[in-house]
C-alpha positions, 0 to 999 in steps of 0.5 A: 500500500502506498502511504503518504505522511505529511505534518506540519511544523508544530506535528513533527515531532508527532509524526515522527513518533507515530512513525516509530511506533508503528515502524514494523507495519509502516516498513512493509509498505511504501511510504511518501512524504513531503520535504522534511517530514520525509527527512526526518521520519527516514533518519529518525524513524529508519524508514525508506521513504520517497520525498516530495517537495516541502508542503508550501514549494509544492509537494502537498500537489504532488501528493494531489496527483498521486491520489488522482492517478489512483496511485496513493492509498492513506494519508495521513497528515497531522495537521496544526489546527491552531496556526494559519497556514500560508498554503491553506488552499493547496492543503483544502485541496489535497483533502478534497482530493481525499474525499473525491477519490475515497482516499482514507486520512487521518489529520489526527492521532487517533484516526491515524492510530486506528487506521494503522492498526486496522491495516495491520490487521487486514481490516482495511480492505476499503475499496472492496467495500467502496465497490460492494456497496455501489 
């Protein structure tokens, strides 16, 4: 499954966590990420991931056309919710194009939290269910 991790400046710290915690899952899958958030979860967390730009240069677009060209399965951004963001609208965006695409993101811990630990356990067969219920 290809994941992209995202985080603002003030979520770092939190993503890299995140990804330490779950390193056994998250390694068995290809991991993507934006400038260094990417980084930092590759050199803090051991994890082999494949860097876009930094979020305001461009890489929350190029994420975007990922999960346009069908090619992103999970996003998971932790994002700071109290600090205005000067690339706001490429940020609405890429959440739209989550919910165009039925792309599951979490942009908290605890979905975040639950969504891994569902993929560990095989429980997230999502686009089966999207077209069982079509």
């Amino acid at each position: 499954m290809n994941i992209a991790l995202i985080a603002h400046d003030k979520k770092k710290e939190d993503i890299i966590r995140f990804a330490k915690k779950y390193h056994s899952i998250l390694s068995k899958h290809q991991l993507f990420a934006t400038g260094t958030t990417g980084m930092r979860i590759a050199d803090e967390a051991d994890l082999k991931v494949t860097r876009f730009q930094s979020g305001p240069l461009g890489g929350d677009q190029q994420i975007g056309a990922k999960i346009a060209s069908e090619e992103m399965h999970m996003v998971v951004f932790f994002r700071d919710p109290l600090t205005a963001q000067p690339h706001e609208p490429d940020i609405s965006a890429l959440l739209r194009l989550c919910d165009v695409h039925q792309i599951p993101v979490a942009t908290n811990q605890a979905m975040a939290d639950i969504m891994i630990q569902a993929l560990d356990h095989g429980d997230f067969d999502w686009k089966g269910i999207i077209e069982m219920n079509r």
